[in-house]
PDB file of N, CA, C and O in Angstrom:
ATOM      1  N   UNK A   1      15.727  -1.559  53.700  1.00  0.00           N
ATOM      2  CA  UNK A   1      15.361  -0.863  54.919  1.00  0.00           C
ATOM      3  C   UNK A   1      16.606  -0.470  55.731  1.00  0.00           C
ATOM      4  O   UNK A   1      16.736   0.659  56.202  1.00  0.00           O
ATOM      5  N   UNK A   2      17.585  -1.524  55.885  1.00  0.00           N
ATOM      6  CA  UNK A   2      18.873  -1.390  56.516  1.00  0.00           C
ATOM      7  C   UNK A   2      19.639  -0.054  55.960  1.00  0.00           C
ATOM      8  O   UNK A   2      20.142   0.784  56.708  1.00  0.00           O
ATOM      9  N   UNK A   3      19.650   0.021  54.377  1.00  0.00           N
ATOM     10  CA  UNK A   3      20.191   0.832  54.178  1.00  0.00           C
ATOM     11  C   UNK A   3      19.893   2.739  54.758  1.00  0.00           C
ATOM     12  O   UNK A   3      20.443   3.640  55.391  1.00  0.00           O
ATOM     13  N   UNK A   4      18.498   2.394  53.899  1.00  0.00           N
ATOM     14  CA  UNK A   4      17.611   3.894  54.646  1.00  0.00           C
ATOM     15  C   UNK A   4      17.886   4.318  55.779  1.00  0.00           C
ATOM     16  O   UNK A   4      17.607   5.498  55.992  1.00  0.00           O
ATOM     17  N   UNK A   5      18.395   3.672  56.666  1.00  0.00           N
ATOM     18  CA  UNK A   5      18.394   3.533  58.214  1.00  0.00           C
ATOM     19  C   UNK A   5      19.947   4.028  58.024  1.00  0.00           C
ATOM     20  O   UNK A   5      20.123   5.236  57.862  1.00  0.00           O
ATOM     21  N   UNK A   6      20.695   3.450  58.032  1.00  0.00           N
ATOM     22  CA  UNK A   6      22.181   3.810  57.417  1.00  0.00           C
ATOM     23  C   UNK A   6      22.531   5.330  57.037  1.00  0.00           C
ATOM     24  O   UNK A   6      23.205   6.195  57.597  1.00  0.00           O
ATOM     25  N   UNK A   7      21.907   5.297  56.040  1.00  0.00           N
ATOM     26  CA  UNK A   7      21.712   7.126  55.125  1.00  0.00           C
ATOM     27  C   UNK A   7      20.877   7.637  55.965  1.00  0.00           C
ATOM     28  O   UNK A   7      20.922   8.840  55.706  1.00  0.00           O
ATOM     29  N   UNK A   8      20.103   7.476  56.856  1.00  0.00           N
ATOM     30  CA  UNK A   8      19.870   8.500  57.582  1.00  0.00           C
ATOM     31  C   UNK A   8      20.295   9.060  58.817  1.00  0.00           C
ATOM     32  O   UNK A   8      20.020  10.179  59.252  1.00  0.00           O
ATOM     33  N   UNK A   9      21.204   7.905  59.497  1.00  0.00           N
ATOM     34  CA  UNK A   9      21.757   8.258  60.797  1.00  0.00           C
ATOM     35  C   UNK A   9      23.352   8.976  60.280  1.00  0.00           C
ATOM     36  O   UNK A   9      24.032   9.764  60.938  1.00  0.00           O
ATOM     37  N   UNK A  10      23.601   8.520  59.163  1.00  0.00           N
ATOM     38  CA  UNK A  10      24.520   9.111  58.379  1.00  0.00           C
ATOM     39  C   UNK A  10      24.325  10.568  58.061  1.00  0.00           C
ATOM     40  O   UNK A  10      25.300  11.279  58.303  1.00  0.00           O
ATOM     41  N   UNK A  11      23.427  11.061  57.645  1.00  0.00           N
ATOM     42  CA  UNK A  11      22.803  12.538  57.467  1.00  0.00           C
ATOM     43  C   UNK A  11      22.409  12.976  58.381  1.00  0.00           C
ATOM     44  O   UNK A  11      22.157  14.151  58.115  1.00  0.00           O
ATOM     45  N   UNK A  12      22.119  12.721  59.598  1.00  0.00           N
ATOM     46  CA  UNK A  12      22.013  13.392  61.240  1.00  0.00           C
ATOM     47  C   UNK A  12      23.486  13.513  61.852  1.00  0.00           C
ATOM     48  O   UNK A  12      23.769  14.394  62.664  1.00  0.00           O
ATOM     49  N   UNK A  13      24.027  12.949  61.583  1.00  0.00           N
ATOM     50  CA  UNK A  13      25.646  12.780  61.942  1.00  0.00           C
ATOM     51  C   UNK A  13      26.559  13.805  61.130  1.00  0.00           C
ATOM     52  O   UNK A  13      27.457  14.381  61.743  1.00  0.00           O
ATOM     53  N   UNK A  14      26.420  13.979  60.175  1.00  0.00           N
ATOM     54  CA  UNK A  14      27.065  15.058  59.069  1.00  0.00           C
ATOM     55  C   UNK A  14      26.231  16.337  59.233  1.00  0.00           C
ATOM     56  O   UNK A  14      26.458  17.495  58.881  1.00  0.00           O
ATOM     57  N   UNK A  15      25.313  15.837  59.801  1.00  0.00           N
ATOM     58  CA  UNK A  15      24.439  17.906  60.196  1.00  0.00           C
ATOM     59  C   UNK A  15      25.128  18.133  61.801  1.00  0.00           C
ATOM     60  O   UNK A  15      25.625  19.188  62.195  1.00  0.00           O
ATOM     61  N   UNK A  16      25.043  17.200  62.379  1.00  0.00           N
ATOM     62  CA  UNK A  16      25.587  17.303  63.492  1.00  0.00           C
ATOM     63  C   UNK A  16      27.010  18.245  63.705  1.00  0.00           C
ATOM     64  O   UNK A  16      27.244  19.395  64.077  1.00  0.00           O
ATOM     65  N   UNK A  17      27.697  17.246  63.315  1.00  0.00           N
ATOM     66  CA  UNK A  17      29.348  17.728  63.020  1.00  0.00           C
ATOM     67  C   UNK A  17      29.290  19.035  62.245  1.00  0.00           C
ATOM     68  O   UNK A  17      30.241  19.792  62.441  1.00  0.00           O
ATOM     69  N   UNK A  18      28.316  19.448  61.374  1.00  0.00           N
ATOM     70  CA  UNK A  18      28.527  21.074  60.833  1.00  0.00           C
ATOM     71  C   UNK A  18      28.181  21.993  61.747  1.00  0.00           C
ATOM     72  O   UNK A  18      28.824  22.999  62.045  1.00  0.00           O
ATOM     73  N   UNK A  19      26.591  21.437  62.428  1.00  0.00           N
ATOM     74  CA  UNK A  19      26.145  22.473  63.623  1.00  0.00           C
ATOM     75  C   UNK A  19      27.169  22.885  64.522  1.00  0.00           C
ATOM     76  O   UNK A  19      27.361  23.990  65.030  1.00  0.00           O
ATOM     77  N   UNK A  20      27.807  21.792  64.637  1.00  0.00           N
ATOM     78  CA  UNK A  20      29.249  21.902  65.957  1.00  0.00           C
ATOM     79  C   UNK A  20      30.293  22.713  65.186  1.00  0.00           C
ATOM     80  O   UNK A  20      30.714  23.729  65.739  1.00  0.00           O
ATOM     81  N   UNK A  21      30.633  22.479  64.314  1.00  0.00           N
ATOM     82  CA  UNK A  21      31.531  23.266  63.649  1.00  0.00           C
ATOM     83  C   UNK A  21      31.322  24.913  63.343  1.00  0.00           C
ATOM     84  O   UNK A  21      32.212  25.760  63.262  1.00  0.00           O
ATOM     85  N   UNK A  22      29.732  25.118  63.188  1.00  0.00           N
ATOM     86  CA  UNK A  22      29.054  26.414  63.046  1.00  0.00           C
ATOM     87  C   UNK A  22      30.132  27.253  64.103  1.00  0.00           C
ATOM     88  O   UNK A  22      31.155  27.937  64.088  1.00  0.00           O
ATOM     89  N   UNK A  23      28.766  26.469  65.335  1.00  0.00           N
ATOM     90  CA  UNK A  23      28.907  27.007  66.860  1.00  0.00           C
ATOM     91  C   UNK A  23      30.370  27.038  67.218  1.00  0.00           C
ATOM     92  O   UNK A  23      30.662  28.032  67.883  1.00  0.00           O
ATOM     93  N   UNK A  24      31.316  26.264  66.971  1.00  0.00           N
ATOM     94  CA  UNK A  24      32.516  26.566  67.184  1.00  0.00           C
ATOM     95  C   UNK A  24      32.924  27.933  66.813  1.00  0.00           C
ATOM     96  O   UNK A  24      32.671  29.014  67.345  1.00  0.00           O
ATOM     97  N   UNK A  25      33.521  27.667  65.916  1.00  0.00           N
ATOM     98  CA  UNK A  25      33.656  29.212  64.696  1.00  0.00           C
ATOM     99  C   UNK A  25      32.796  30.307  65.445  1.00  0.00           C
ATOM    100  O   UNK A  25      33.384  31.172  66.095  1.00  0.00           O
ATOM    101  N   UNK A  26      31.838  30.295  65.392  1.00  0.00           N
ATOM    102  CA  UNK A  26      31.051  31.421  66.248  1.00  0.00           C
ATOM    103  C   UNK A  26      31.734  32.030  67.331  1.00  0.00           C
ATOM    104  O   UNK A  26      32.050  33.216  67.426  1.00  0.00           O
ATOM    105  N   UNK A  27      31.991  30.835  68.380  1.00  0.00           N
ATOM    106  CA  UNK A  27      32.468  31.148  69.962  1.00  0.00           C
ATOM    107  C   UNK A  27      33.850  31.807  69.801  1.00  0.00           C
ATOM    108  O   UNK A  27      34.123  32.772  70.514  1.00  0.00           O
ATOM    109  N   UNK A  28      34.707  31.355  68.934  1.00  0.00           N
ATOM    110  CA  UNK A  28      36.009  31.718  68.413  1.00  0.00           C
ATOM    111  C   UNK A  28      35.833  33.495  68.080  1.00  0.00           C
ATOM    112  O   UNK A  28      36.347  34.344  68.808  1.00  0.00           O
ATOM    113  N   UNK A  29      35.251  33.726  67.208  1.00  0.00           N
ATOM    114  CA  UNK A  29      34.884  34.885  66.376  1.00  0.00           C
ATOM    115  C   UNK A  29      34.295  35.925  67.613  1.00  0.00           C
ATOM    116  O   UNK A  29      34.810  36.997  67.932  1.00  0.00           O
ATOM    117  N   UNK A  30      33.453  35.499  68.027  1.00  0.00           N
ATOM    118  CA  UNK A  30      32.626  35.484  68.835  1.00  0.00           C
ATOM    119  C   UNK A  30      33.696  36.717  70.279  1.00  0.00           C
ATOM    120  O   UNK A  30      33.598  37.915  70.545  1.00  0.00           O
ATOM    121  N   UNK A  31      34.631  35.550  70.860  1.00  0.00           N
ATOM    122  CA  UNK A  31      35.413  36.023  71.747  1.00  0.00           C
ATOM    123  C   UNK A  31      36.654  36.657  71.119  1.00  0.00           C
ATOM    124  O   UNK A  31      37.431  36.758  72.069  1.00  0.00           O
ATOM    125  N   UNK A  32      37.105  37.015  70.307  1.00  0.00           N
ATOM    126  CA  UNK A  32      38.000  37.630  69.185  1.00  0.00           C
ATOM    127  C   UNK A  32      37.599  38.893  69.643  1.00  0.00           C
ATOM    128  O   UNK A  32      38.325  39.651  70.287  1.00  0.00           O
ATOM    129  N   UNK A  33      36.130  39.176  69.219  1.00  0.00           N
ATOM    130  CA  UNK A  33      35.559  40.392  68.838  1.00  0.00           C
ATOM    131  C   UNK A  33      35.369  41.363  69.796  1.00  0.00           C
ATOM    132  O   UNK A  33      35.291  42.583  69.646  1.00  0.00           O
ATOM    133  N   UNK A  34      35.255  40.199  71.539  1.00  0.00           N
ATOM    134  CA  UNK A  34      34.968  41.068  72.608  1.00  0.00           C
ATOM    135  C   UNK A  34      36.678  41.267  73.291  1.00  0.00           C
ATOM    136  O   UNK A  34      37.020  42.190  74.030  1.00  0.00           O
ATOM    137  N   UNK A  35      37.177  40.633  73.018  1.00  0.00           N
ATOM    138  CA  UNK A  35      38.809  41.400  73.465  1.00  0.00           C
ATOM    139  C   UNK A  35      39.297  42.319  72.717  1.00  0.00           C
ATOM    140  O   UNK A  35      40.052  43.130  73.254  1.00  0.00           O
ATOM    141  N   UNK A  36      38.981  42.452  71.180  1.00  0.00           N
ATOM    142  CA  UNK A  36      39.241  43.952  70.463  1.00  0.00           C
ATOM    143  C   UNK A  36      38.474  45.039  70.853  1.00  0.00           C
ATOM    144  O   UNK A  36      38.588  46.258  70.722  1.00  0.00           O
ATOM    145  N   UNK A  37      37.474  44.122  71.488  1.00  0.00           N
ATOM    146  CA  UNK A  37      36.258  45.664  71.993  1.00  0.00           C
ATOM    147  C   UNK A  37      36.685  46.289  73.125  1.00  0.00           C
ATOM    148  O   UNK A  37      36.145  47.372  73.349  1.00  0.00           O
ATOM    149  N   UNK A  38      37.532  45.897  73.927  1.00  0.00           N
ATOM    150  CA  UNK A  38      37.917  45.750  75.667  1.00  0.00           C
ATOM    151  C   UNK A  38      39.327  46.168  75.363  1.00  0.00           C
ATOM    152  O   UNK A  38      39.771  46.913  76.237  1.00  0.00           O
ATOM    153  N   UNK A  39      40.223  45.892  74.312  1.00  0.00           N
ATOM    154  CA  UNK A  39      41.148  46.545  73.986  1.00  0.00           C
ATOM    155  C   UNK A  39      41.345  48.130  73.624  1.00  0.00           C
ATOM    156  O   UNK A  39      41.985  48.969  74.259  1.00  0.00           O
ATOM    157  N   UNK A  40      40.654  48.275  72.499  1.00  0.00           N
ATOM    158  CA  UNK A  40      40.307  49.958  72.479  1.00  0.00           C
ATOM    159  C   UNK A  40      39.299  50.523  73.280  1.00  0.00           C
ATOM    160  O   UNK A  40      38.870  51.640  72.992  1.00  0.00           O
ATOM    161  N   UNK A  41      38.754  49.749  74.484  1.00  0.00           N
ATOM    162  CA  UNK A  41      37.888  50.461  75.969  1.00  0.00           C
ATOM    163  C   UNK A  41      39.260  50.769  76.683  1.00  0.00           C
ATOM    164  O   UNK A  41      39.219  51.750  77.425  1.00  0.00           O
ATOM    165  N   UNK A  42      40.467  50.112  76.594  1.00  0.00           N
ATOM    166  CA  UNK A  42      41.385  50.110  77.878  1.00  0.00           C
ATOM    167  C   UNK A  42      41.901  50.992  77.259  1.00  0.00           C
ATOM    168  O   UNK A  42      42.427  51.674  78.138  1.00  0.00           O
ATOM    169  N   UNK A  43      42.234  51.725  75.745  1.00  0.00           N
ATOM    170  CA  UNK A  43      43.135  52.354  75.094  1.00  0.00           C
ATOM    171  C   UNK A  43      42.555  53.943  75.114  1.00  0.00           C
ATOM    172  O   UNK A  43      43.165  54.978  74.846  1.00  0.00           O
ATOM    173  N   UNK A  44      40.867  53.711  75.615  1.00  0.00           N
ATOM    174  CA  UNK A  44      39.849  55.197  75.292  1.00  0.00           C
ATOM    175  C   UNK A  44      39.834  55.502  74.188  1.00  0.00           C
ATOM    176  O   UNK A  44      40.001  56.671  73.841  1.00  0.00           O
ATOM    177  N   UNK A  45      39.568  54.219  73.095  1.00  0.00           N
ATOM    178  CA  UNK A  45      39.431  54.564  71.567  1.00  0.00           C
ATOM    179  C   UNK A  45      37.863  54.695  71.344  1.00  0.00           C
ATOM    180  O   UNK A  45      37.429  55.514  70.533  1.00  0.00           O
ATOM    181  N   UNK A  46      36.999  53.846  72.103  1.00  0.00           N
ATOM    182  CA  UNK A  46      35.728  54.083  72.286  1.00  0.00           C
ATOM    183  C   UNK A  46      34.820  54.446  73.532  1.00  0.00           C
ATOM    184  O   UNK A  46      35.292  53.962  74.560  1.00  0.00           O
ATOM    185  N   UNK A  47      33.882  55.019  73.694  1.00  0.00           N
ATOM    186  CA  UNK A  47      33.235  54.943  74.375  1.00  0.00           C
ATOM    187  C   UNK A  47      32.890  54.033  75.755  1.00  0.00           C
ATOM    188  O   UNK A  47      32.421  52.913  75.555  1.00  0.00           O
ATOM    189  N   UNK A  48      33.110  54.480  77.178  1.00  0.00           N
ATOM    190  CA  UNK A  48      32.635  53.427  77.646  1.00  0.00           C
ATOM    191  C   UNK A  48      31.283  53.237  78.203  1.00  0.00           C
ATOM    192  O   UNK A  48      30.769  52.130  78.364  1.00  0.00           O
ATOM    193  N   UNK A  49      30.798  54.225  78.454  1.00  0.00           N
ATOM    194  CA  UNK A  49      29.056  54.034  79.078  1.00  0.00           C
ATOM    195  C   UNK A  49      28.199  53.181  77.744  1.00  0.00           C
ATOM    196  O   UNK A  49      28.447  53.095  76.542  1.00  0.00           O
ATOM    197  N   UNK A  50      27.181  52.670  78.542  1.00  0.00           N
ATOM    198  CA  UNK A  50      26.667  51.746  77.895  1.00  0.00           C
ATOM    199  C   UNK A  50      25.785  52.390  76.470  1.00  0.00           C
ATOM    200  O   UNK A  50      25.692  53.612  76.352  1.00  0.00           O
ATOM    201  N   UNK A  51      25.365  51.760  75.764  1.00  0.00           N
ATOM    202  CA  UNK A  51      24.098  52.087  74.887  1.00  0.00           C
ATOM    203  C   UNK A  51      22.830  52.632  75.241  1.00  0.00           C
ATOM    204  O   UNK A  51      22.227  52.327  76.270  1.00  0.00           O
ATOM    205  N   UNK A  52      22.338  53.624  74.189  1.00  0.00           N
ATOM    206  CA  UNK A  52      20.954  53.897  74.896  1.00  0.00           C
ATOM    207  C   UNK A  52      20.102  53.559  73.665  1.00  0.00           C
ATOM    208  O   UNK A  52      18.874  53.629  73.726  1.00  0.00           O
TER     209      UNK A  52
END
């Protein structure tokens, strides 16, 4: 029983640490993407009015 208990807080803990790792990477990527976007807005490489 001890063990089961073990391997499973063990396998909530290792999903854990990936979810976090996901979401990291994301936020990274994430804010990368909106300073290249804001870069060629300041340069007038794209468009600035919004989407329709």
């Amino acid at each position: 029983m001890t063990l089961l208990l073990l391997v499973g807080v063990g396998w909530l803990s290792l999903r854990t640490v990936l979810l976090l790792t996901q979401v990291s990477r994301h936020s990274r990527e994430a804010q990368l993407g909106r300073a290249f976007q804001q870069e060629l807005r300041d340069r007038g490489l794209i468009d600035v009015s919004p989407h329709r």
